[in-house]
N, C-alpha and C positions, 0 to 999 in steps of 0.2 A: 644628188644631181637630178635632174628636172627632167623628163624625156619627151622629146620631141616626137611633134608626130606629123609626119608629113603627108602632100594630097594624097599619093599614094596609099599610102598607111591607111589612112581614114576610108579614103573610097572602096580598101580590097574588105577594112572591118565591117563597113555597112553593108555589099554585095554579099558577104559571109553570114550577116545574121537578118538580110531579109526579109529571108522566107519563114523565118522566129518572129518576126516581129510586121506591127502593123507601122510603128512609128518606130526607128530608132534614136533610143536618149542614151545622152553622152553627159557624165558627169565629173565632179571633184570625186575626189576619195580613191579609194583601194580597191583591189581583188575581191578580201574580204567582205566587203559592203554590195556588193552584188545578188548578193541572196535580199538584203534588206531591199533595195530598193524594185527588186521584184516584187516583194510581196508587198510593199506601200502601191505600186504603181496598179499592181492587180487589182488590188481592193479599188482602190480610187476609180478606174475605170471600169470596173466588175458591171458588164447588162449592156455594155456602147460598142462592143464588135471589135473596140481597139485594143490589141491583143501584147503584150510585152511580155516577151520570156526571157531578156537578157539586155541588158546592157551593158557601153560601153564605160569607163571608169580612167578619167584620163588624166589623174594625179593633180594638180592645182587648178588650183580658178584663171589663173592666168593662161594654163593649158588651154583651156575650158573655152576663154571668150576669144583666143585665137584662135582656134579654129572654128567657132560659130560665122568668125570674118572672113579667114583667108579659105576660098571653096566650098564652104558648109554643102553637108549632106543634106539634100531635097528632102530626104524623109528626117533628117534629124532635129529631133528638139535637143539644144545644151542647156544644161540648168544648173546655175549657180548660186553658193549661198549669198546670204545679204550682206554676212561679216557685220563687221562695225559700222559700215556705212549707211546701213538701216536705221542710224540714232540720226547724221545730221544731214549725211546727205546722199541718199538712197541711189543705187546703180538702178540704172533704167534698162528693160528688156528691149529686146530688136523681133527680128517677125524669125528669128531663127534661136537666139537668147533668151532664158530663162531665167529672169532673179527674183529667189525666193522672196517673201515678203518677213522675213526673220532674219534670225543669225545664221540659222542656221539647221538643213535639212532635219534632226534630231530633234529642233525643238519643237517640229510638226507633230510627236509623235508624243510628247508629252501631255498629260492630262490624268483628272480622276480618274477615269474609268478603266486606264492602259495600268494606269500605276498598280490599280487595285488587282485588275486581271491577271498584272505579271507577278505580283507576290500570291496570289492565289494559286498561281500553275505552280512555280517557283518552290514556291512550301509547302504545299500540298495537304494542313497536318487541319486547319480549319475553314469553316463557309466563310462567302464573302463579304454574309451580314456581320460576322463575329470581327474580322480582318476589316471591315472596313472601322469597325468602333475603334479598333486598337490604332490604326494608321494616321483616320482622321487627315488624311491628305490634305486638304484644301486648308486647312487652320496652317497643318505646317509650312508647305507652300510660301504664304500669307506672311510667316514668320521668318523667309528670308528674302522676300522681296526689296523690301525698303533698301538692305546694306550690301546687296549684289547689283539692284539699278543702280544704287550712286556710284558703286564701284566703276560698272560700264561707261557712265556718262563721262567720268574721270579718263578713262580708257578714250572714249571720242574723242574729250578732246586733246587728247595726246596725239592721238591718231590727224587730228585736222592742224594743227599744233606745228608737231614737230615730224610728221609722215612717218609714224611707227609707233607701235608699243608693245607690251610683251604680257599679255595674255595670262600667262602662268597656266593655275587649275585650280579649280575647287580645293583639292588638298593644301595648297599654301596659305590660304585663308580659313581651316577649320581645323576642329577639334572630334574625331571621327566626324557623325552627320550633323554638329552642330557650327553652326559659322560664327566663327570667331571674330567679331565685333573690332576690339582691338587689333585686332591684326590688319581687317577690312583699312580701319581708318587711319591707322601708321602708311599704307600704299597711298591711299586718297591725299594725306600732308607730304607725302614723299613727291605724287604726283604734281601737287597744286607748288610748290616749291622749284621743281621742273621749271613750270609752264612762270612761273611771277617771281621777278616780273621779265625774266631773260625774253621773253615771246610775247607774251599778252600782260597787257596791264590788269591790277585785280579789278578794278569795275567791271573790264570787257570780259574773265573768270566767272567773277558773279552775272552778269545779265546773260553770257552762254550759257550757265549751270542751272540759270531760273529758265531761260528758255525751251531746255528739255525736260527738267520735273514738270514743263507743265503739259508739253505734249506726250508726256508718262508718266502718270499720274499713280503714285507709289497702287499699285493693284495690282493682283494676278494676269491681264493681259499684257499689262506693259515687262512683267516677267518672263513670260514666255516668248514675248515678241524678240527683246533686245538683248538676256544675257543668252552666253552660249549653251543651247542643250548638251552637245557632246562634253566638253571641257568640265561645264559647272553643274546645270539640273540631272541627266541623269546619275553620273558620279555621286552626285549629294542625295539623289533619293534612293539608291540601290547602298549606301551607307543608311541611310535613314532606316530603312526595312530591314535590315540586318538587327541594327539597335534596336528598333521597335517588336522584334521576336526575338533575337538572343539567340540568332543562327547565322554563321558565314554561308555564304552563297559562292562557289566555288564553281564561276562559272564567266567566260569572258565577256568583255565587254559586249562585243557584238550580239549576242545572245540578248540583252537587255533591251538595245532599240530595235531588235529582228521583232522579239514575241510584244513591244509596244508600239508594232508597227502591226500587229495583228488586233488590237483592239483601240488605239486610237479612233477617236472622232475624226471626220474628213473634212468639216466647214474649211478648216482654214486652208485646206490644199482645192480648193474650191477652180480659186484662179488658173493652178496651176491643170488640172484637166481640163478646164474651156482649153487653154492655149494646145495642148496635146489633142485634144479633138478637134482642132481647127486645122491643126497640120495633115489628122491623119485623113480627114473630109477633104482637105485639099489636093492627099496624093492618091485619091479612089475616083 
């Protein structure tokens, strides 16, 4: 059940956390993710005076963009992920709404340098010259690109299609860390079957299909951009790291994007700070 959060509600939680906070952000997710996005939000602003020691965490997106409308908090930025709509047709931010430029908050946090640093902490057993030969992140990356974009774009246009689809996970399309190909493209005819021709005719399939490989162009940015961090990359890399040393990692998910939220690169959350310092210059 989805929980409502009414003016009340929202006004006594920003009053409460203040004098915490320079700017309060209200997001998707859980309890649990609260540590996370403290420590993504610190870093990002680390040197700017704008100070975040907690956020608030208000369960769906939908949560999310109703109350950035109905009374929004003067001090609050809400920030939502891009979902699938980031493939065909991107949710647009308002002067109180935040939407990521991804799928998905997680897959800001992904990259060589987090990957490498979190099996470094993680294993503890060698350096991270020797760890990075074995992992070779970026080849592997590289190696599930091409059959996880098409899978998404499939995913769109279900989503633009027929207004729904079903996500699944990394695990129903792989073989521990390796992604199972056939499996991939049994979903993709399952999909395409769906849509042709009860919805879309197949020309209008193929010229929607060609229109987004070409604005994601099978490479590593259009990977991180459009499939889901949470769901598909890190699941698939924290199996990858396991197989590539021959050790379980016995440790929860959250842990995973907590400590790749401590060495990710910040370029791409770039956006997302101007908008967070424009709020909080605006309430000083």
């Amino acid at each position: 059940m989805e929980l409502a959060y009414s003016k009340e509600s929202l006004e006594l939680t920003s009053e409460f956390k203040s004098y915490r906070n320079s700017v309060n952000i209200y997001t998707e997710d859980k309890e649990e993710d609260r540590q996370f996005y403290v420590r993504l939000l610190g870093r990002l602003l680390d040197g700017t005076g704008c100070q975040i020691n907690d956020i608030t965490p208000l369960g769906s997106c939908h949560s999310v963009e109703q109350a950035s409308k109905n009374n929004p908090d003067p001090k609050g930025v809400y920030i939502i992920d891009g979902d699938i709509y980031t493939i065909l047709s991107p949710k647009q931010s308002t002067s109180s709404l935040y939407v990521l430029d991804a799928y998905c908050i997680e897959n800001m946090v992904v990259d060589s340098n987090s990957v490498l640093n979190v099996a470094y902490c993680f294993y503890g057993k060698m350096g991270k010259e020797e760890l990075s030969e074995i992992l070779k992140t970026d080849e592997f990356m590289m190696s599930i690109t091409e059959p996880l974009t098409e899978l998404f774009f499939h995913f769109a246009l279900e989503q633009k299609h027929i207004g729904h689809f079903l996500i699944k996970h990394f695990n129903s399309y792989s073989n521990t860390s390796v992604i199972d190909r056939k499996k991939i493209n049994n979903e993709i005819e399952n999909i395409k079957s769906i849509l042709v021709p009860k919805y879309i005719s197949e020309q209008q399939f193929n010229d929607e299909l060609n229109d987004m490989r070409k604005k994601y162009p099978i490479e590593l940015k259009s990977l991180l951009k459009i499939v889901s961090g949470k769901n598909y990359l890190i699941p698939c890399i924290r199996c990858y790291i396991s197989d590539c040393l021959k050790y379980k990692f016995s440790l929860p998910k959250e842990s995973w994007k907590f400590n790749m939220a401590n060495y990710c690169n910040l370029d791409r959350l770039q956006g997302l700070r101007s908008f967070i310092l424009e709020k909080y210059q605006k309430a000083f």
